[in-house]
Structures are given as structure tokens and as C-alpha cells.
N, C-alpha and C positions, 0 to 999 in steps of 0.2 A: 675600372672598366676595361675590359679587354678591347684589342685593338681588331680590324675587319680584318687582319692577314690571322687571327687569331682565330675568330670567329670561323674564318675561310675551312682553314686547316682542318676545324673540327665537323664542317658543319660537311665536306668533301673527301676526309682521309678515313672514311668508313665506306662497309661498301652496302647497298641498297636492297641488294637480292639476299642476305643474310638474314635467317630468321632470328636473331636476336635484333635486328636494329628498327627503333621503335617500335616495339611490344606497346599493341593496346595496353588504352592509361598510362606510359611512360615512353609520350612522343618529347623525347630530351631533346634530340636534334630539331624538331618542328617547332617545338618552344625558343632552342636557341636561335632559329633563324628571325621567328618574331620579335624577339631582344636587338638583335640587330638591325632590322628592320626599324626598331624604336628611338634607337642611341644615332643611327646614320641616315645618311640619305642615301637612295639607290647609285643617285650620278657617281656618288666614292664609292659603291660597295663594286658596283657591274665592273670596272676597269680591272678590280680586284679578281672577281671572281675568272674572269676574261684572261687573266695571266696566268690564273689557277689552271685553265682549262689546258691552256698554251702551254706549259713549263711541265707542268704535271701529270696529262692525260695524254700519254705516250701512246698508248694499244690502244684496239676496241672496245674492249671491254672499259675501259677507263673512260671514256668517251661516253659509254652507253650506263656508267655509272654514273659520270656527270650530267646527262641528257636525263634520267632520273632524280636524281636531287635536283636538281634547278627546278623541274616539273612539281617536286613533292612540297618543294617549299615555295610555291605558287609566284616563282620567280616571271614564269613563260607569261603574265600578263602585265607584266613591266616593260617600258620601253627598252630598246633597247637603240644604241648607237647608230651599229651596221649589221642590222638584218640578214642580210643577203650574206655577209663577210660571215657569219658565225654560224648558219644555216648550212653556206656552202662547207667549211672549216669540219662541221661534223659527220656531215657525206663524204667529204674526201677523206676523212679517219679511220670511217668505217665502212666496208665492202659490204654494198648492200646484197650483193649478190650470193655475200658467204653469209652476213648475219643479219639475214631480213627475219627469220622467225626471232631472233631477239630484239632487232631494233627497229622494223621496217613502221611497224601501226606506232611507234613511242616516235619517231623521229619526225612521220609525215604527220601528226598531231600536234607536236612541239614547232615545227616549222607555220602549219596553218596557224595555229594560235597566234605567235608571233606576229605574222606579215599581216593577220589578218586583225589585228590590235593595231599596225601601224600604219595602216591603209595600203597596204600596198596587193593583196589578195580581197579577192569580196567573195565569197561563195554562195551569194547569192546570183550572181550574176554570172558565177564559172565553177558551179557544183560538182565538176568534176576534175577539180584544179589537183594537179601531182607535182611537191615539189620537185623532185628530180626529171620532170618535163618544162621545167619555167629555164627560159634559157639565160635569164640572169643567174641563175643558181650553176649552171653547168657548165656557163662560160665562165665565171669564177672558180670552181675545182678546175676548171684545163689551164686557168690561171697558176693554181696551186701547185699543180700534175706540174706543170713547165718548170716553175722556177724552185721545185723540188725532185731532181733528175735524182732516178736510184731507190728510191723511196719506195 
């Protein structure tokens, strides 16, 4: 059985917008992720994928390839740790300002999903809730911004 840093690699070191990956009828990758899903528990996989994100997703684009797969492989309805910690991490990677036509509706989707799986957004209640206005999100990137001078 292959191991989750294996599973990781494959299921993250392709890229999403490529019209070869997952061709209707030969979702290899969405099959591999369910395999993994079957053999692990999430609490071992997320740490994994988390360092994946960290170590590996340097650019935007990398970031916005990750925020894609995690999404495809119906990760965003899994708990997660620290919400807010991975939420802000992906806003601070990527300039919403420069890549909102590629990432703006995938990220603020990806974030409701999330917060909103973990009780921490209700959109019933704040329908017109924007992650990049919640100030736990933003005071965490000026966290990030700070103790990443240069960047």
C-alpha cells in the first residue's frame, strides 16, 4: 500500500487546469484520492497535505492549483485544524488583487465551505459574509505580512 506522502505527491504534483488530467471516465486522480480516503484517516492525511501546501506551493498559481485539488477531491468538507490559519495562508500567497479572475469565486467558496462546516460562518445569518472582510482572516495575513519581511 502506498504511503499518504505518496498518495500526496500524486494526487498534488499535477496541475488541474490541464486538459489531460481527469478526462471523463478516467478520474485516476479522484479514484486515487478515495483509495486514500479508505486505507487513512483524514487526522494523518490533512497534516500531510498541510506541509504539501507549505513546502511545495511556492507561487500563486501553485496555491490556486492546491485550492483546486483539495476542492476536487472533496477535501473542503472535512474538518480541518485551523481554519482561519489555512484560509488566511492562502490569501496571503495569493494577490487577490492581481489573481481575482483566477482565484477570487474558488477561494471565497473554499473559505465559506470550510468556516462554514465548522461553525464558525453561518450564512444564514451574514448572507453577505466576505472572507477577506472577517478580521480574523486579515489580522492573521498582517500576522504573516509581519513575521515575513521581504516577501
Amino acid at each position: 500500500m502506498k504511503s499518504i506522502e505518496e498518495y500526496t505527491n500524486y494526487l498534488f504534483n499535477c496541475s488541474f487546469s490541464d486538459d489531460s488530467f481527469d478526462p471523463e471516465d478516467h478520474e485516476d486522480h479522484l479514484k486515487a484520492s478515495w483509495e486514500l480516503f479508505e486505507h487513512y484517516p483524514w487526522e494523518d492525511i490533512y497534516p500531510v497535505w498541510m506541509k504539501h501546501l507549505h513546502e511545495n506551493c511556492s507561487t500563486p498559481e501553485d496555491v490556486i492549483n492546491f485550492v483546486n485539488l483539495y476542492t476536487y477531491y472533496e477535501a473542503d468538507d472535512l474538518p480541518v485544524d485551523d481554519p482561519i490559519g489555512l484560509i488566511s495562508h492562502i490569501y496571503y500567497k495569493v494577490d487577490m488583487d492581481k489573481y481575482w479572475d483566477e482565484a477570487g469565486e474558488l477561494f471565497e467558496g473554499f473559505a465559506i465551505n470550510i468556516l462554514s462546516k465548522q461553525g464558525l460562518v453561518d450564512m444564514m445569518n451574514d448572507p453577505y459574509y466576505t472572507p477577506l472582510k472577517d478580521e480574523r482572516i486579515t489580522n492573521t495575513i498582517a500576522c504573516l505580512v509581519k513575521s515575513k519581511p521581504g516577501e
